[in-house]
C-alpha positions in Angstrom: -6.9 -2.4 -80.5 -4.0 -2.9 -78.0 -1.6 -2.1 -80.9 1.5 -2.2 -78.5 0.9 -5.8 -77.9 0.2 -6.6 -81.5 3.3 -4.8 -82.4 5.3 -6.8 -80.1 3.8 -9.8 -81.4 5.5 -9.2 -84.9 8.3 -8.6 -83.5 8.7 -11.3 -81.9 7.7 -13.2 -85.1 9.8 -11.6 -87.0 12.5 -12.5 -84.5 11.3 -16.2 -84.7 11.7 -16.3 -89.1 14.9 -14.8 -88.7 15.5 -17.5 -86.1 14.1 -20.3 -87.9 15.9 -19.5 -91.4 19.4 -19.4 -89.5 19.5 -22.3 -86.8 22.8 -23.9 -87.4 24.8 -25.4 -89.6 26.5 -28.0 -88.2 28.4 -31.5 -89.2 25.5 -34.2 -88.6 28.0 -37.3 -89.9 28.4 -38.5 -86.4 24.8 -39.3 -86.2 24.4 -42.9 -86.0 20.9 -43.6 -87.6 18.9 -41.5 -90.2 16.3 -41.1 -92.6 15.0 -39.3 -95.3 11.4 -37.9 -95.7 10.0 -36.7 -99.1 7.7 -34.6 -99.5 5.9 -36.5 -102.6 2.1 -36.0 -101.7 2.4 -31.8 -101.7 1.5 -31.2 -105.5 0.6 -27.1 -105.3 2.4 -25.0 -107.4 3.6 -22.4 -104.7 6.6 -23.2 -102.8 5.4 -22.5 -98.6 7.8 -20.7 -96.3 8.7 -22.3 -92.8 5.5 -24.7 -93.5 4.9 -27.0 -90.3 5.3 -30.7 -91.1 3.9 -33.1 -88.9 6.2 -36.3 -89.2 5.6 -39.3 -87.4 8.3 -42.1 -86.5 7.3 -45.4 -85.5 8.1 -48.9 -85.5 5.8 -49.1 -88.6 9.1 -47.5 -90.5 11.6 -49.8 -91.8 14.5 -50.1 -89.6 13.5 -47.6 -86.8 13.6 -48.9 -83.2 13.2 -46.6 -80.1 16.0 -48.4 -78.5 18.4 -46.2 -81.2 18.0 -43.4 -79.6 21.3 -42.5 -76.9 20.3 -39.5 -75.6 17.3 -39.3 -73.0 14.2 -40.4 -74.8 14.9 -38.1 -78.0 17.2 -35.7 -76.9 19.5 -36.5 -79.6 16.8 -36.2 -82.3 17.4 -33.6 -85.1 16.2 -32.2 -88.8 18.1 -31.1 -91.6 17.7 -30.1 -94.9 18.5 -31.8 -98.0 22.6 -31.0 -97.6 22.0 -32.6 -93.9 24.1 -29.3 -92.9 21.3 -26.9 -91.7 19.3 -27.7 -88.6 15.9 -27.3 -88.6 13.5 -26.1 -85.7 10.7 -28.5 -84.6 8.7 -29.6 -81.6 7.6 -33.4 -79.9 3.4 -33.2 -79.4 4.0 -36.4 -78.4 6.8 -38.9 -77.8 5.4 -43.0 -77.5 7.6 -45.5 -77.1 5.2 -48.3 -77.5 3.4 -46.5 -80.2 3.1 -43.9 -82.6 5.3 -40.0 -82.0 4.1 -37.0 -83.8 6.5 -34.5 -84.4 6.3 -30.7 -86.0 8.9 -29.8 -88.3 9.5 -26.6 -89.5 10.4 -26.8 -93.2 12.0 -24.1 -95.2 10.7 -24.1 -98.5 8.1 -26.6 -98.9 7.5 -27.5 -102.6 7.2 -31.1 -104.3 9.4 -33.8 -103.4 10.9 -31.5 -101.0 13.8 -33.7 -98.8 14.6 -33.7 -95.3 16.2 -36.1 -92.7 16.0 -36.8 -89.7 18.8 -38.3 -87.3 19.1 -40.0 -84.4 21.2 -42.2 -82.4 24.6 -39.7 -81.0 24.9 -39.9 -77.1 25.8 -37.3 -74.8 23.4 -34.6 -76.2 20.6 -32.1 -75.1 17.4 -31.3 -76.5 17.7 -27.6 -78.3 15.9 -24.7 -76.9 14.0 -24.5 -80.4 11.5 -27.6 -79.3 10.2 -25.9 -76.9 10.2 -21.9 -77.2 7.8 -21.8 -79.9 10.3 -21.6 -83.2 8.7 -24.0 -85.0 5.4 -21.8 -85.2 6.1 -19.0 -87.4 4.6 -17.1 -90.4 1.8 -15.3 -87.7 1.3 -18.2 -85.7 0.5 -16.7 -82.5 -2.0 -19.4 -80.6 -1.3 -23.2 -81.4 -3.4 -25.7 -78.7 -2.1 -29.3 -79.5 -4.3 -30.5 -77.2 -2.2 -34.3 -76.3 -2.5 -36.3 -75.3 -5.7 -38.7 -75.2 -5.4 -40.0 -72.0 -4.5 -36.3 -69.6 -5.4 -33.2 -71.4 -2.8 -30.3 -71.6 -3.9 -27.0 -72.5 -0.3 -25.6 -73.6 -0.2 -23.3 -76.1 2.9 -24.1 -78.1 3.8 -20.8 -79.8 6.6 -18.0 -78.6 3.5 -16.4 -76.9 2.9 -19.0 -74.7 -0.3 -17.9 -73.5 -1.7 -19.1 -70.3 -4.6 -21.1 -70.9 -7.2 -22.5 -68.4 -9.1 -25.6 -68.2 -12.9 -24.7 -67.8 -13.6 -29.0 -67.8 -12.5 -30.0 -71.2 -11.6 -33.8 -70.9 -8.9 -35.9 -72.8 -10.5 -37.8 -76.0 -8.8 -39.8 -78.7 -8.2 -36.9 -81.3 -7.2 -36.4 -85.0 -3.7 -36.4 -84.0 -2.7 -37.8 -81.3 -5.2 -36.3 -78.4 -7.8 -34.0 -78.5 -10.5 -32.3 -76.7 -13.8 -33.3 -75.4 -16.5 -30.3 -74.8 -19.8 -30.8 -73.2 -21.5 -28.0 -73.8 -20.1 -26.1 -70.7 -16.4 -26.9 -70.8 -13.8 -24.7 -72.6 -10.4 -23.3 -72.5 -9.9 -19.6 -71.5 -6.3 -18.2 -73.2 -6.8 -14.6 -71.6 -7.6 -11.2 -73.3 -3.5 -10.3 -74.6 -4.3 -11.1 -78.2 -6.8 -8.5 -79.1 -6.9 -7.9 -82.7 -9.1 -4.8 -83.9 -10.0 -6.1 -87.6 -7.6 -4.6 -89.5 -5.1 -7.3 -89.1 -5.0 -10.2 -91.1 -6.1 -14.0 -89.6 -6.3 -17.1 -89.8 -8.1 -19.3 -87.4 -8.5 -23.2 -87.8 -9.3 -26.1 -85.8 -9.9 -29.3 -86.3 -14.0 -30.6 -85.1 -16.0 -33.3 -84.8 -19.7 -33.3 -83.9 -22.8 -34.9 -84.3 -24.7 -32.5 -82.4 -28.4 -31.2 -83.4 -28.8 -28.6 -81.3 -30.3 -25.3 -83.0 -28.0 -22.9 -81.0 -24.9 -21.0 -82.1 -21.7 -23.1 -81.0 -18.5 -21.5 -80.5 -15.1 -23.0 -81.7 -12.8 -20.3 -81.3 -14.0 -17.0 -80.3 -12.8 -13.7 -78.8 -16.4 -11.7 -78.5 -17.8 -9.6 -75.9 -21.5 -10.2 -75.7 -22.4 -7.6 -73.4 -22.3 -3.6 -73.7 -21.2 -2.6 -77.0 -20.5 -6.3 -78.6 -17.2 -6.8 -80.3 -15.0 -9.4 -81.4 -14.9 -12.2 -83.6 -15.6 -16.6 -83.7 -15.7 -19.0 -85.6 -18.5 -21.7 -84.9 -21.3 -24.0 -86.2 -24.8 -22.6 -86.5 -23.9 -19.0 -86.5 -26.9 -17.4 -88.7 -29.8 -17.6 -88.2 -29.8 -20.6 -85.8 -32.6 -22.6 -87.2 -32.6 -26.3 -88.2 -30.8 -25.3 -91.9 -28.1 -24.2 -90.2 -26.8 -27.1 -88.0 -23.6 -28.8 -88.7 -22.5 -25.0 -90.7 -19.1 -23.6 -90.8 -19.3 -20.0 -89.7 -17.8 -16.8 -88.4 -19.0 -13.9 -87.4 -16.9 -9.8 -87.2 -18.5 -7.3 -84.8 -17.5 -4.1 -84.6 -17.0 -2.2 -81.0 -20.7 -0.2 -81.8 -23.6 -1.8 -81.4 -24.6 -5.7 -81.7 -26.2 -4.8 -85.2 -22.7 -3.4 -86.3 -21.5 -7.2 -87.5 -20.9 -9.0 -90.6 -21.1 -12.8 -91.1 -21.5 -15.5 -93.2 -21.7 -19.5 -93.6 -20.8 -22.5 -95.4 -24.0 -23.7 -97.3 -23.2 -27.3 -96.4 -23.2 -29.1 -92.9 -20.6 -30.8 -91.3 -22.2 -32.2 -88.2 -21.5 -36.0 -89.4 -19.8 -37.4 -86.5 -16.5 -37.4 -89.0 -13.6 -35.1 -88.0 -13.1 -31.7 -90.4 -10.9 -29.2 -90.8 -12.0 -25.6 -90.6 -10.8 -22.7 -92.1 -11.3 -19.3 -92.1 -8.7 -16.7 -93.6 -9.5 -13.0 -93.5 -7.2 -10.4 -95.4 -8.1 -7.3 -92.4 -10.5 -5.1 -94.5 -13.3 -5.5 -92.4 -15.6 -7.4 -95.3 -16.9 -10.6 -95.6 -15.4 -10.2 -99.4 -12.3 -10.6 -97.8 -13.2 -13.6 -95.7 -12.9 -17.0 -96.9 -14.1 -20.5 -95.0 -12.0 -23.9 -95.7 -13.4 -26.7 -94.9 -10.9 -30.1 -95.1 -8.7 -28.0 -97.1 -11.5 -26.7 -100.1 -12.5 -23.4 -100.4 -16.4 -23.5 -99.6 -19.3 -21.9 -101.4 -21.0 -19.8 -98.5 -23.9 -17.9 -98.0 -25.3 -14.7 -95.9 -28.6 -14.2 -94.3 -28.3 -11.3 -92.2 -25.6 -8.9 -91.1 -23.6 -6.5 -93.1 -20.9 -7.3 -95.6 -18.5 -4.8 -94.1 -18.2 -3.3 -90.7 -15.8 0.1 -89.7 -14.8 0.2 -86.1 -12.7 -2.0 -84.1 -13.5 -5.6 -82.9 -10.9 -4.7 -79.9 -12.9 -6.1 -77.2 -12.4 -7.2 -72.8 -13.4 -10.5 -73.3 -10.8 -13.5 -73.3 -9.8 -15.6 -76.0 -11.5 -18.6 -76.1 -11.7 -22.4 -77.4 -15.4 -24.1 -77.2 -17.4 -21.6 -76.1 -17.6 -17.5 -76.5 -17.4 -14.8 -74.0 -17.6 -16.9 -70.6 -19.9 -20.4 -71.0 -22.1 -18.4 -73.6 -22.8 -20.3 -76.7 -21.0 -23.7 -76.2 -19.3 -26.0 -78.2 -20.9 -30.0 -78.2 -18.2 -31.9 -79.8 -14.3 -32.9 -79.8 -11.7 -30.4 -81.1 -8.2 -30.7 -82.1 -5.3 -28.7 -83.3 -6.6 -25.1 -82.7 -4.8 -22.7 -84.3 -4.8 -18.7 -85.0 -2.3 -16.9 -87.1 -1.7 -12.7 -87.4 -1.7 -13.8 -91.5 -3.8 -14.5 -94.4 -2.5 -18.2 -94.9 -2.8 -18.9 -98.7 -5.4 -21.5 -100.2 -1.8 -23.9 -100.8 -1.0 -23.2 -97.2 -4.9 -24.6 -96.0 -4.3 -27.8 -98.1 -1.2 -28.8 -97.3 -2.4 -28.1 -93.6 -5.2 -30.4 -94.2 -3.7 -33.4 -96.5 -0.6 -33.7 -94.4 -2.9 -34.5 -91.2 -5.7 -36.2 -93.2 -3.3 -38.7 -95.3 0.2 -38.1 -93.7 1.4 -41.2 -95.2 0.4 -39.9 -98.5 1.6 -36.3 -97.8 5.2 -37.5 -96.6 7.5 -40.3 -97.6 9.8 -42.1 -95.1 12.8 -44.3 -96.4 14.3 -46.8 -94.4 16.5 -46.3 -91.8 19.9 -46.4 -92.3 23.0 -47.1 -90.0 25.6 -44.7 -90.2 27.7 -46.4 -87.4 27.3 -49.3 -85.1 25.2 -48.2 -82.0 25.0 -52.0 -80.6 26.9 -51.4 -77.8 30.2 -51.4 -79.8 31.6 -48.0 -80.8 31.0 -46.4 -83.9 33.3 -44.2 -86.4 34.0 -42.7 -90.2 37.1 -42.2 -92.0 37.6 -38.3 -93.0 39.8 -37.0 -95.5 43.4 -36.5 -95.5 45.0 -33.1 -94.9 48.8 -31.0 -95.0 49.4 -33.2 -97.7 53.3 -33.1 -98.5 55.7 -35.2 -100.8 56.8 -37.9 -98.0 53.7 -36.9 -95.5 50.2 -36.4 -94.9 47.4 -36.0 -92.0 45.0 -38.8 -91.3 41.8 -37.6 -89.9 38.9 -39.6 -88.6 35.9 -39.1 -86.1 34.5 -41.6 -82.9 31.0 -41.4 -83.2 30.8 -43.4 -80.5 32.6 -45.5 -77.9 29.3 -47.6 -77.1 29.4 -49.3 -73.8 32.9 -49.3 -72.7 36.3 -47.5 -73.2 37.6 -47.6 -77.3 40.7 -47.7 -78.8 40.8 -46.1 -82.1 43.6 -47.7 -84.8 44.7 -46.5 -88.0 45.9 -48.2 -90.9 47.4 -46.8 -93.8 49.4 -48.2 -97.2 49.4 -48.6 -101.0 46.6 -51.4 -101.3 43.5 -51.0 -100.1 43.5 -53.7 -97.2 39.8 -53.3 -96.3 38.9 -54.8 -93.2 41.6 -56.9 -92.7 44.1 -55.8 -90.3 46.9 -57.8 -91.7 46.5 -56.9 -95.6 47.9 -53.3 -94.4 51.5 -52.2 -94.7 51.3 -50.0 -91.6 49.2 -49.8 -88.8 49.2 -47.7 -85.4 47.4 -47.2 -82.5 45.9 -43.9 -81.2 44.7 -45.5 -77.9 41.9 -44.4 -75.8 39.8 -42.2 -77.0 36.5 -40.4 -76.6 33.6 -39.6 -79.1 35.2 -36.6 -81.4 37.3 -36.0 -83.8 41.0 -37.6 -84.1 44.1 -37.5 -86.4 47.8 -39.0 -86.5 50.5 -37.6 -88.9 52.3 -40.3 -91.2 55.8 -39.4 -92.4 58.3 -41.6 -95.0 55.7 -41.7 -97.6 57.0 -42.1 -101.1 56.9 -38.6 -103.3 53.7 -38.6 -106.4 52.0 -42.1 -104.9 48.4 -42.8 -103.7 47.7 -44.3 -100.5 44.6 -45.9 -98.2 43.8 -45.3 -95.5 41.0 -46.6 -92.6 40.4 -46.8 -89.2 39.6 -49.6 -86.5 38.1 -49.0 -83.0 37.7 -51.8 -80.4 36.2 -52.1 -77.3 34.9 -54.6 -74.9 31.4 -55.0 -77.2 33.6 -55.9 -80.1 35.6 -54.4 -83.2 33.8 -52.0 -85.7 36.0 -50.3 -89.0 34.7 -47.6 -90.5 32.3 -47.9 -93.5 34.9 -47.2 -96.1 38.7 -46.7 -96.8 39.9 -43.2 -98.2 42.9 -42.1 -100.4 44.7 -39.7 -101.3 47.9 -38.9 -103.4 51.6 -37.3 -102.1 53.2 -34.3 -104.0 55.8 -35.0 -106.7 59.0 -34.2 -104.7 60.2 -30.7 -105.2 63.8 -30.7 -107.2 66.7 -28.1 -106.5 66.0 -24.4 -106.6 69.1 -22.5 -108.9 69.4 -19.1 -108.3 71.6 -17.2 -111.3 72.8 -13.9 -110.5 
């Protein structure tokens, strides 16, 4: 086992949970458009940790329009929590315009109706680091192949790794999500030989499939197995036993040990999958080198399985020269015929919760997540856009109005302020005071009011106008002065 790179792996993973439980807090109110998205369809008992969401926006959402967005194509698109205070990490597989965009969220603590948001629609703003260095992928994550996008086929692999992954002739095919893979039965994608696990660490390795192949040959989905010399490694595949006409369309995966090819334990599901209907497999091993401690998923069930041959333990190491690769093992040996989709392989024993949810929220993501209607938090029309903040320094006879320009749409803004002690809503004239604060660009603003009366309440609001037209902000707010403060007598 290379254990220097497998211990700089965790610790760059470990750099990434740190990372991904501590983005930002931040104030999100100037956001112009946002969402919520509940997680109603996750109905497990245990809560997951930093669980990847896929979310995907599209004109089939009530109120959402592309054209909302001010900042590049989505450069101004962001994720909170419930409190809409703390940021959350994610990554764009694919951004569509004229379609459908699918979207990885990293979510804190997954449970039942779980809330987040998402917002959208603030200009002058630049996508964050976190969509595309890999902090979205934690909790062992180190190989995720998206595989987008159905028309040109990129091999990226999306995790803080980044391994470099060749083309060997996979084409682009319409996938589960999005795009996905098309392998002939000579094509596949060759990630290199850095991730070398020797079989006492933990793992997870998943991808989704689709075949309807009947040939009686072992067929690789995700493999890292030398088949010459000594033999070592590990794949999952279709057909892996015995290789006979029972055996098509099976789930398996196979451990060898660096000693001699009849030094390897394996085992299958009992049922077949080669349907022509995509599936998700599964296969989550807890590193103690048994096939007690390997289990196989298959669309999020744990499978009954079976073993022909092999051991049901092995003792040396599965470190091996060969690379890591998708649809095929060890070179062209033992191909994949089929489409894949969303390959993934985690340094972790993902729970059985953690397999569902992976499944149902690709299967039925309408089911999995539900997304309110869009609301408008300020005009984004080409008129400017603002909100009405608290007062502050509060005194007897003054006070602090504060406010924030969201926006100044398509021209230059003039913010106003109007204060008094009626409410005169939108109408200029139904204040008793009312100043401008002239020109002024998107952030925070604030004007100081003096000759208030002592123990009173006032309103307050604020106007902004440009060339587009005249916007207030979506409410008035109030506050009350201090009772004046009477003589100080001194006896001495």
């Amino acid at each position: 086992m290379n254990k220097t790179l497998i211990r700089n792996m965790w610790v760059g993973l470990f750099a990434l949970v740190l990372s991904s439980q501590l983005v930002s807090a931040a104030d999100f109110s100037p956001w112009s458009k946002k969402t919520s998205l509940t997680f109603s369809g996750y109905t497990k008992p245990e809560p997951l940790t930093n669980f990847p969401v896929m979310v995907v926006l599209s004109t089939n959402i009530g109120g959402f329009s592309y054209a909302d967005f001010q900042s590049g194509t989505h450069d101004d698109l962001r994720f909170t929590d419930e409190t809409q205070t703390s940021e959350l990490n994610y990554e764009v597989e694919k951004w569509d315009t004229n379609g459908s965009s699918y979207v990885w969220v990293q979510v804190p603590n997954l449970a039942q109706n779980t809330v987040i948001w998402a917002l959208w629609g603030m200009a002058s703003q630049t996508a964050p680091a976190y969509t595309t260095n890999g902090a979205t992928w934690a909790n062992g994550y180190v190989g995720v192949w998206h595989l987008p996008d159905g028309a040109t086929l990129s091999a990226k692999e999306s995790t803080a790794n980044a391994l470099v992954t060749t083309n060997q002739g996979v084409s682009a095919v319409a996938g589960k999500i999005d795009g996905g893979g098309h392998f002939n039965g000579s094509a596949y994608l060759d990630a290199g030989g850095s991730f070398n696990p020797d079989g006492s660490t933990p793992l997870t390795l998943s991808c989704w499939f689709k075949t309807s192949d009947t040939i009686i040959d072992p067929q690789s989905l995700i493999s890292k197995d030398l088949m010459t010399g000594t033999y070592a490694g590990f794949t999952l595949g279709l057909n892996e036993l015995t290789a006979t006409a029972g055996d098509l369309g099976k789930v398996g995966v196979v451990w060898v040990e660096d000693a001699t090819k009849g030094a390897y334990a394996r085992k299958q599901t009992t049922t077949s999958y080669n349907d022509g209907q995509w599936h998700l497999a599964t296969v989550v091993y807890d590193g103690s080198k048994t096939l007690a401690g390997t289990t196989i998923y298959v669309d999020g069930i744990l499978r009954a399985t079976e073993r022909t041959d092999g051991a049901d333990s092995f003792s040396g190491s599965m470190a091996n020269a060969a690379m890591l690769e998708v649809g095929a093992r060890d070179g062209a040996y033992q191909p994949y015929y089929g489409d894949l989709d969303e390959v993934r392989i985690a340094v972790a024993a993902h729970s059985a919760d953690w397999v569902w949810a992976t499944w149902f929220n690709t299967a039925s993501n309408s089911d999995f997540v539900t997304v309110a209607t869009v609301a408008t938090v300020s005009s984004s029309n080409g008129a400017a856009g603002l909100r009405t903040d608290a007062a502050t320094q509060i005194g007897a006879t003054t006070a602090v109005l504060n406010g924030y320009l969201c926006s100044t749409g398509a021209s230059p803004t003039t913010v106003f302020a109007y204060w008094g002690p009626t409410d005169g809503g939108t109408n200029a004239a139904a204040w008793a005071h009312a100043l401008s604060l002239g020109t002024r660009a998107a952030a925070a603003f604030s004007n100081s009011v003096t000759g208030l009366n002592a123990n009173s309440f006032y309103y307050f609001r604020h106007q902004a106008t440009n060339d587009e037209g005249s916007v207030w902000s979506p409410a008035s707010a109030g506050f009350s002065t201090a009772a004046p403060q009477g003589p100080i007598y001194r006896f001495w």
